[in-house]
C-alpha positions as CSV (number, residue, x, y, z in Angstrom):
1,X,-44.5,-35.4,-42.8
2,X,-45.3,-38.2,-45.4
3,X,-42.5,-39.9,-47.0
4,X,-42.6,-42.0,-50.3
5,X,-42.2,-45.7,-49.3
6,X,-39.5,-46.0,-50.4
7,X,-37.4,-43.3,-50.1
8,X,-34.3,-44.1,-48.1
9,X,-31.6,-41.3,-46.6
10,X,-28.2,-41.8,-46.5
11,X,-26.7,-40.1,-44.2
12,X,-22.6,-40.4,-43.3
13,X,-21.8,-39.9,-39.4
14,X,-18.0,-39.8,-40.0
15,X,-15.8,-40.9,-37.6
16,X,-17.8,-41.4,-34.0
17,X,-17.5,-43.2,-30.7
18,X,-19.5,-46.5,-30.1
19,X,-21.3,-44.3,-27.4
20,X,-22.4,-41.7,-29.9
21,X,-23.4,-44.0,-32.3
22,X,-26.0,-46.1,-30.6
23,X,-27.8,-43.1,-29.3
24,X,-27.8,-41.8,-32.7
25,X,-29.2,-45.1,-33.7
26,X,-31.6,-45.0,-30.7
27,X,-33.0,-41.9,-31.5
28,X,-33.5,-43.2,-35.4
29,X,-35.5,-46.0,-34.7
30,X,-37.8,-43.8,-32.2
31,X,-38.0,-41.7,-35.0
32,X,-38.8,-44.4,-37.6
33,X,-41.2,-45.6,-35.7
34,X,-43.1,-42.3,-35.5
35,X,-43.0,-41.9,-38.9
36,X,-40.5,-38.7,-38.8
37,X,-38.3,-40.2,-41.2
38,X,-37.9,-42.2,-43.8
39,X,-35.4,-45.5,-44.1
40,X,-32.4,-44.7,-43.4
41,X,-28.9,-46.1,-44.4
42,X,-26.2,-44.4,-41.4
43,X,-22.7,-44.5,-42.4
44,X,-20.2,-44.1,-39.9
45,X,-16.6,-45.2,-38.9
46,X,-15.3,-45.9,-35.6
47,X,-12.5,-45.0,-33.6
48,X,-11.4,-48.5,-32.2
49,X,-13.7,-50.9,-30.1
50,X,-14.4,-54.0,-29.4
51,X,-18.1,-54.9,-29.1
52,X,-19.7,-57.6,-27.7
53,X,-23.0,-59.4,-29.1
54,X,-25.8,-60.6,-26.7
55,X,-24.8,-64.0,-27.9
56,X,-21.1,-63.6,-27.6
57,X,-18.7,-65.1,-25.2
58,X,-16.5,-62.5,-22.6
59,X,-13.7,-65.6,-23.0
60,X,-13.7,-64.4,-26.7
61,X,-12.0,-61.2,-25.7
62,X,-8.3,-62.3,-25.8
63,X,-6.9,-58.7,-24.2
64,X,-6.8,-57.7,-20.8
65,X,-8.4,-54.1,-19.6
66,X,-4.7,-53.4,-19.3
67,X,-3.9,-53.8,-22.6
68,X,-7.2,-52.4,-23.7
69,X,-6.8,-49.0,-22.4
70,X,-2.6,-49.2,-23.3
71,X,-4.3,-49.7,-27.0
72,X,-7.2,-47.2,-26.3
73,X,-9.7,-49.6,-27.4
74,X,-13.0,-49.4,-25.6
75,X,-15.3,-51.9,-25.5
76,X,-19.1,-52.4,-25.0
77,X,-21.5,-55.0,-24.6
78,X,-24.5,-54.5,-27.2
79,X,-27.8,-55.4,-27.8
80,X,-27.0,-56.8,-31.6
81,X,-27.1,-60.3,-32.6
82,X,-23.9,-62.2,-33.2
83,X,-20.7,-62.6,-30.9
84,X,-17.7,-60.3,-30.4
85,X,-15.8,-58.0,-33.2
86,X,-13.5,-55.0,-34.0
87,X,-14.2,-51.9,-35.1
88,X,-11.6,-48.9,-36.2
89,X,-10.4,-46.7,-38.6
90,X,-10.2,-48.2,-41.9
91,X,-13.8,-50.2,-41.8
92,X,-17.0,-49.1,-43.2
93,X,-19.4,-49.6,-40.5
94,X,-23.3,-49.3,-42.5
95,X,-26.4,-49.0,-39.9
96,X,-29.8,-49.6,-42.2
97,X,-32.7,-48.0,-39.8
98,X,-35.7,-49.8,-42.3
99,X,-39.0,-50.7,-41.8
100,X,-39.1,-54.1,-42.3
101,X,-43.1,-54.4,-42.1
102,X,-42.5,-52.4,-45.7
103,X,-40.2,-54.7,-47.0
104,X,-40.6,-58.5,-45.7
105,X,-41.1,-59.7,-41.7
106,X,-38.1,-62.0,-42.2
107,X,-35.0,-62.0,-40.6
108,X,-33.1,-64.5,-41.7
109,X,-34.0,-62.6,-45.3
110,X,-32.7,-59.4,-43.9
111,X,-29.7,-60.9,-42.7
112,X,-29.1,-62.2,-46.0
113,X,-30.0,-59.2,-47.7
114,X,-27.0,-57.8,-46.4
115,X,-24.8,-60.3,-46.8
116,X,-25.6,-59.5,-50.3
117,X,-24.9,-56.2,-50.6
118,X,-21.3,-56.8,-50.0
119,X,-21.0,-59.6,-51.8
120,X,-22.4,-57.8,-55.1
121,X,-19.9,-54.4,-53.9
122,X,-17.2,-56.7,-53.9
123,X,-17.6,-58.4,-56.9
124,X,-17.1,-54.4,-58.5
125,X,-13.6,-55.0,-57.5
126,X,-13.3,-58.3,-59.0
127,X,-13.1,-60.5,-55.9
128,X,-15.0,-63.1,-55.2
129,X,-16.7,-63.2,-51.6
130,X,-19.7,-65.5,-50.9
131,X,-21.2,-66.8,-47.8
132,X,-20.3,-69.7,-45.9
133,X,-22.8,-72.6,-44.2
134,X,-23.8,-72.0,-40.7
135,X,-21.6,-68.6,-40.0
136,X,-22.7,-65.2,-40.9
137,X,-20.8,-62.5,-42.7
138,X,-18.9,-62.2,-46.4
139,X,-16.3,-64.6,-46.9
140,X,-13.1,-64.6,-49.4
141,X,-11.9,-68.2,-50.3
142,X,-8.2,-68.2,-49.7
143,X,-5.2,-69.5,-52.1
144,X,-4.2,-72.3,-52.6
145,X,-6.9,-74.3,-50.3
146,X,-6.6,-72.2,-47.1
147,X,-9.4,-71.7,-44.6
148,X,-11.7,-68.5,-46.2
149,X,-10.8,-64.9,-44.6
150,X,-13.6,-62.7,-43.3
151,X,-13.8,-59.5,-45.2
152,X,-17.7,-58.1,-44.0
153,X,-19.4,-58.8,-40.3
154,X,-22.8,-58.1,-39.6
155,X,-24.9,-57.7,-36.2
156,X,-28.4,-56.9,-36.2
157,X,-31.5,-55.9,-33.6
158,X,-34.7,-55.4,-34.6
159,X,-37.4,-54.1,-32.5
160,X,-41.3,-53.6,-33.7
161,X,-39.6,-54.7,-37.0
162,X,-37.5,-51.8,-37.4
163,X,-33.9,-52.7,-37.4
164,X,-30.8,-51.3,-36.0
165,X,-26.9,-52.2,-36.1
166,X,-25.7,-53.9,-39.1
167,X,-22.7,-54.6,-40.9
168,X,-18.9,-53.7,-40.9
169,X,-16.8,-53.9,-44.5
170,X,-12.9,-54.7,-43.6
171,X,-11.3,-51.7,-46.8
172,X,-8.1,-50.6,-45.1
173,X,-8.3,-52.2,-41.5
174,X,-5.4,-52.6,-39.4
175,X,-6.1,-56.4,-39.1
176,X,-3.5,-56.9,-36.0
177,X,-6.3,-55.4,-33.8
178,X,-8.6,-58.5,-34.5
179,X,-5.7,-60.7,-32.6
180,X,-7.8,-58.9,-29.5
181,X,-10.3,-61.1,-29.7
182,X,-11.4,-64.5,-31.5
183,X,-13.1,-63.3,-34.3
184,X,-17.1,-64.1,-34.2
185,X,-16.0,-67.1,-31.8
186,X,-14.6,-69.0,-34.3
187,X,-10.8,-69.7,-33.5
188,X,-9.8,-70.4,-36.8
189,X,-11.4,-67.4,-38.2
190,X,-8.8,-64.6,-40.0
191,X,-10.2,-61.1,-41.0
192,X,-9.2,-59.5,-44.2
193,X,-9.5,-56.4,-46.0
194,X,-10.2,-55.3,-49.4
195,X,-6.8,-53.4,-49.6
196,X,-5.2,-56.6,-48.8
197,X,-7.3,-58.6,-51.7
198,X,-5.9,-56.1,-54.0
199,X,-3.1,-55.2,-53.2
200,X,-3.2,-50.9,-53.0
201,X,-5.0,-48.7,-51.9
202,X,-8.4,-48.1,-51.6
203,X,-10.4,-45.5,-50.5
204,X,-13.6,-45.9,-48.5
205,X,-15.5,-43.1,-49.8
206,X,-14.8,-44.9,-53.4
207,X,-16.2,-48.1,-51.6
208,X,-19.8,-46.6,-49.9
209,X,-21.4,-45.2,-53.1
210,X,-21.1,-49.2,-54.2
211,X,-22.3,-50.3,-51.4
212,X,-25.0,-47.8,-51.1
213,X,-26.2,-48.5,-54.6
214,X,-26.3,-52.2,-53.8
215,X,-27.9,-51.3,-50.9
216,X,-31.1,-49.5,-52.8
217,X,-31.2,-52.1,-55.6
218,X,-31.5,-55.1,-52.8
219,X,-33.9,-53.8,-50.9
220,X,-35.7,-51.8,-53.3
221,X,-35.0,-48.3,-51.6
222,X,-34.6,-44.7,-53.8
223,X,-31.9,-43.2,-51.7
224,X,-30.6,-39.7,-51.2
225,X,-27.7,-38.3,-49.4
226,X,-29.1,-35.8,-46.4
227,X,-26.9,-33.9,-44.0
228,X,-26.6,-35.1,-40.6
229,X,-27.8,-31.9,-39.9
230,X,-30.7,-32.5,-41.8
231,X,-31.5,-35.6,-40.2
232,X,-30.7,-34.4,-36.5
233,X,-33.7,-31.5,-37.0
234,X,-35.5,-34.8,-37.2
235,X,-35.0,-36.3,-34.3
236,X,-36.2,-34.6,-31.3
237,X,-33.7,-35.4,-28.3
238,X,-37.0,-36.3,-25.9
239,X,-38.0,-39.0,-28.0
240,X,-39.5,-42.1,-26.4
Protein backbone atom coordinates (compact mmCIF):
# COMPACT_ATOMS: atom_id res chain seq x y z
CA UNK A 1 0.00 0.00 0.00
CA UNK A 2 1.03 3.65 -0.84
CA UNK A 3 0.83 6.12 1.80
CA UNK A 4 0.76 10.02 1.41
CA UNK A 5 4.20 11.35 2.59
CA UNK A 6 3.12 12.67 5.02
CA UNK A 7 0.66 11.03 6.65
CA UNK A 8 1.63 10.04 10.17
CA UNK A 9 -0.49 7.43 12.69
CA UNK A 10 -0.92 7.90 16.00
CA UNK A 11 -1.37 5.14 17.69
CA UNK A 12 -1.70 4.90 21.82
CA UNK A 13 -0.20 1.45 23.29
CA UNK A 14 -1.53 2.13 26.86
CA UNK A 15 0.10 1.02 29.68
CA UNK A 16 2.94 -1.75 28.47
CA UNK A 17 6.12 -3.36 29.80
CA UNK A 18 9.54 -2.17 28.50
CA UNK A 19 9.69 -5.79 26.94
CA UNK A 20 6.55 -5.34 24.90
CA UNK A 21 7.33 -2.11 23.84
CA UNK A 22 10.62 -2.45 22.05
CA UNK A 23 9.34 -5.39 20.10
CA UNK A 24 6.46 -3.39 19.20
CA UNK A 25 8.87 -0.72 18.18
CA UNK A 26 11.08 -3.41 16.37
CA UNK A 27 8.47 -4.66 14.40
CA UNK A 28 7.53 -0.81 13.39
CA UNK A 29 10.63 0.15 12.00
CA UNK A 30 10.82 -3.31 9.97
CA UNK A 31 7.65 -2.22 8.84
CA UNK A 32 8.62 1.36 7.98
CA UNK A 33 11.23 0.30 6.27
CA UNK A 34 9.15 -1.93 3.94
CA UNK A 35 6.98 0.66 3.29
CA UNK A 36 3.85 -1.08 5.22
CA UNK A 37 3.16 1.91 7.10
CA UNK A 38 3.30 5.27 7.22
CA UNK A 39 5.10 7.54 10.12
CA UNK A 40 4.21 6.70 13.02
CA UNK A 41 3.86 8.63 16.46
CA UNK A 42 3.48 5.40 19.40
CA UNK A 43 2.09 6.50 22.56
CA UNK A 44 2.51 4.41 25.39
CA UNK A 45 3.09 4.54 29.26
CA UNK A 46 5.15 2.28 31.35
CA UNK A 47 4.72 0.36 34.29
CA UNK A 48 8.02 1.28 36.21
CA UNK A 49 11.66 0.80 34.83
CA UNK A 50 14.73 1.95 34.79
CA UNK A 51 16.56 1.91 31.39
CA UNK A 52 19.87 2.14 30.54
CA UNK A 53 21.35 4.08 27.37
CA UNK A 54 24.35 2.66 25.34
CA UNK A 55 26.20 5.64 26.61
CA UNK A 56 25.11 5.45 30.23
CA UNK A 57 27.03 4.52 33.25
CA UNK A 58 25.72 1.04 35.47
CA UNK A 59 27.34 3.38 38.56
CA UNK A 60 24.43 5.67 37.64
CA UNK A 61 21.93 3.19 39.00
CA UNK A 62 21.82 4.17 42.72
CA UNK A 63 19.47 0.88 43.84
CA UNK A 64 20.45 -2.46 44.38
CA UNK A 65 18.65 -5.54 42.52
CA UNK A 66 17.32 -6.00 46.11
CA UNK A 67 15.61 -3.01 46.23
CA UNK A 68 14.75 -3.18 42.56
CA UNK A 69 12.62 -6.13 42.66
CA UNK A 70 11.26 -4.90 46.61
CA UNK A 71 10.07 -1.78 44.34
CA UNK A 72 9.15 -4.02 41.20
CA UNK A 73 11.08 -1.85 39.01
CA UNK A 74 12.77 -3.66 36.13
CA UNK A 75 15.36 -2.55 34.30
CA UNK A 76 17.04 -2.96 30.87
CA UNK A 77 19.90 -1.98 29.01
CA UNK A 78 18.82 -0.37 25.57
CA UNK A 79 20.10 0.41 22.37
CA UNK A 80 18.91 4.35 22.59
CA UNK A 81 21.24 7.22 22.92
CA UNK A 82 21.66 8.98 26.11
CA UNK A 83 22.35 7.58 29.80
CA UNK A 84 20.11 6.12 32.37
CA UNK A 85 16.31 7.20 33.30
CA UNK A 86 12.88 6.30 34.87
CA UNK A 87 9.90 5.40 33.45
CA UNK A 88 6.27 4.76 35.26
CA UNK A 89 2.91 5.54 35.57
CA UNK A 90 2.29 9.14 35.34
CA UNK A 91 4.84 9.94 32.26
CA UNK A 92 3.99 10.22 28.65
CA UNK A 93 6.42 8.06 26.95
CA UNK A 94 6.06 9.31 22.79
CA UNK A 95 8.00 6.80 20.25
CA UNK A 96 8.14 8.71 16.60
CA UNK A 97 8.78 5.66 14.05
CA UNK A 98 9.67 8.45 10.96
CA UNK A 99 11.48 8.37 7.97
CA UNK A 100 13.96 10.73 8.32
CA UNK A 101 15.25 10.41 4.56
CA UNK A 102 11.59 12.31 4.09
CA UNK A 103 12.16 14.81 6.44
CA UNK A 104 15.98 15.90 6.88
CA UNK A 105 19.25 13.29 7.45
CA UNK A 106 20.17 15.20 10.56
CA UNK A 107 20.19 14.16 13.90
CA UNK A 108 21.15 16.64 15.90
CA UNK A 109 17.89 18.42 13.99
CA UNK A 110 15.83 15.50 15.05
CA UNK A 111 16.90 15.64 18.47
CA UNK A 112 15.99 19.10 18.56
CA UNK A 113 12.91 18.66 16.88
CA UNK A 114 11.70 17.07 19.78
CA UNK A 115 12.93 18.99 22.28
CA UNK A 116 10.65 21.35 20.66
CA UNK A 117 7.67 19.76 20.75
CA UNK A 118 7.53 19.86 24.36
CA UNK A 119 8.76 23.00 24.84
CA UNK A 120 5.85 24.45 22.52
CA UNK A 121 3.16 21.74 24.59
CA UNK A 122 4.37 23.27 27.60
CA UNK A 123 4.16 26.66 26.90
CA UNK A 124 -0.05 25.73 26.33
CA UNK A 125 0.19 25.49 30.04
CA UNK A 126 1.89 28.62 30.57
CA UNK A 127 5.35 27.37 31.76
CA UNK A 128 8.25 28.12 30.54
CA UNK A 129 10.73 25.12 29.57
CA UNK A 130 13.67 25.66 27.23
CA UNK A 131 16.78 23.83 26.61
CA UNK A 132 19.93 23.98 28.26
CA UNK A 133 23.74 24.03 26.69
CA UNK A 134 25.41 20.77 26.36
CA UNK A 135 22.55 18.39 28.06
CA UNK A 136 19.56 17.09 26.28
CA UNK A 137 15.94 17.20 27.33
CA UNK A 138 13.28 20.19 28.30
CA UNK A 139 14.31 22.14 31.15
CA UNK A 140 12.12 24.41 33.72
CA UNK A 141 14.26 27.31 35.29
CA UNK A 142 13.67 27.10 38.96
CA UNK A 143 12.61 30.00 41.60
CA UNK A 144 14.42 32.07 42.93
CA UNK A 145 17.92 31.11 41.10
CA UNK A 146 17.85 27.37 41.75
CA UNK A 147 19.54 24.79 39.45
CA UNK A 148 16.63 24.18 36.40
CA UNK A 149 14.40 20.78 36.96
CA UNK A 150 14.04 18.32 34.18
CA UNK A 151 10.42 18.03 33.10
CA UNK A 152 10.98 15.98 29.30
CA UNK A 153 13.92 13.23 28.47
CA UNK A 154 14.60 12.01 25.27
CA UNK A 155 16.63 8.82 23.81
CA UNK A 156 16.88 8.11 20.38
CA UNK A 157 18.22 5.22 17.68
CA UNK A 158 18.14 5.46 14.32
CA UNK A 159 18.80 2.82 11.90
CA UNK A 160 18.76 3.25 7.89
CA UNK A 161 17.42 6.66 9.00
CA UNK A 162 14.37 5.49 10.44
CA UNK A 163 14.17 6.24 14.15
CA UNK A 164 13.07 4.55 17.14
CA UNK A 165 12.71 5.44 21.05
CA UNK A 166 12.25 8.94 21.87
CA UNK A 167 11.07 11.08 24.50
CA UNK A 168 9.41 10.79 28.11
CA UNK A 169 7.08 14.03 29.44
CA UNK A 170 7.22 14.01 33.43
CA UNK A 171 2.75 15.07 33.93
CA UNK A 172 1.99 13.27 37.11
CA UNK A 173 5.21 11.26 37.96
CA UNK A 174 5.99 9.95 41.25
CA UNK A 175 9.37 11.84 41.21
CA UNK A 176 10.77 9.78 44.38
CA UNK A 177 11.48 6.95 41.90
CA UNK A 178 14.23 9.08 40.04
CA UNK A 179 16.28 9.04 43.58
CA UNK A 180 17.01 5.34 41.89
CA UNK A 181 19.29 6.52 39.79
CA UNK A 182 21.29 9.84 38.94
CA UNK A 183 19.26 11.38 36.58
CA UNK A 184 20.94 11.41 32.83
CA UNK A 185 24.32 11.26 34.82
CA UNK A 186 24.19 14.51 35.99
CA UNK A 187 24.25 14.52 40.00
CA UNK A 188 22.84 17.69 40.35
CA UNK A 189 19.95 17.01 38.09
CA UNK A 190 16.13 17.05 39.79
CA UNK A 191 13.17 15.81 37.61
CA UNK A 192 9.89 17.56 37.68
CA UNK A 193 6.44 17.18 36.58
CA UNK A 194 3.90 19.30 34.97
CA UNK A 195 1.46 18.67 37.96
CA UNK A 196 4.05 19.94 40.23
CA UNK A 197 4.62 23.26 37.90
CA UNK A 198 1.00 23.88 38.42
CA UNK A 199 -0.02 22.89 41.12
CA UNK A 200 -3.27 20.27 40.35
CA UNK A 201 -4.03 17.96 38.43
CA UNK A 202 -3.50 17.13 35.14
CA UNK A 203 -4.42 14.57 33.00
CA UNK A 204 -2.26 12.93 30.40
CA UNK A 205 -4.78 12.29 27.86
CA UNK A 206 -5.41 16.29 28.14
CA UNK A 207 -1.56 16.53 27.63
CA UNK A 208 -0.95 14.04 24.23
CA UNK A 209 -3.42 15.76 21.81
CA UNK A 210 -0.80 18.94 22.51
CA UNK A 211 1.80 17.15 22.13
CA UNK A 212 0.66 15.30 19.13
CA UNK A 213 -0.40 18.47 17.38
CA UNK A 214 2.99 19.96 18.07
CA UNK A 215 4.32 16.97 16.99
CA UNK A 216 2.60 17.21 13.25
CA UNK A 217 3.18 21.00 13.01
CA UNK A 218 7.15 20.43 13.74
CA UNK A 219 7.75 17.90 11.59
CA UNK A 220 5.38 18.62 9.00
CA UNK A 221 3.26 15.31 9.43
CA UNK A 222 -0.92 15.10 8.86
CA UNK A 223 -1.71 12.70 11.63
CA UNK A 224 -4.49 10.36 12.45
CA UNK A 225 -5.43 8.28 15.36
CA UNK A 226 -5.52 4.33 14.21
CA UNK A 227 -6.25 1.48 16.52
CA UNK A 228 -3.50 -0.67 17.63
CA UNK A 229 -5.35 -3.12 16.17
CA UNK A 230 -5.21 -1.42 12.99
CA UNK A 231 -1.71 -1.03 13.05
CA UNK A 232 -0.89 -4.67 14.43
CA UNK A 233 -2.66 -6.13 10.94
CA UNK A 234 0.32 -4.19 9.66
CA UNK A 235 3.00 -5.71 11.00
CA UNK A 236 3.50 -9.26 10.15
CA UNK A 237 5.16 -11.05 13.36
CA UNK A 238 7.97 -12.77 10.80
CA UNK A 239 9.26 -9.51 9.81
CA UNK A 240 13.00 -9.14 9.15
Amino acid sequence: MTYPQAACWVVDLGAISYARALEFQRRAVAARKAGRVPDLLLWCEHFPVITLGRNGKREHLRASERVLRQMNVEFHDTERGGDITFHGPGQIVGYPILDLTQLRRDVRWYVEQLEELMIAATAEYGVTARRAEGRHGVWVPAAEGGAAEKLGALGVHISRWVTSHGFAYNVSTDLRNFDLIVPCGLAQTKPTSLEKLLGRAVAAEDVKPRLAANFAKIFGRETRVVACADLEAAMPENQA
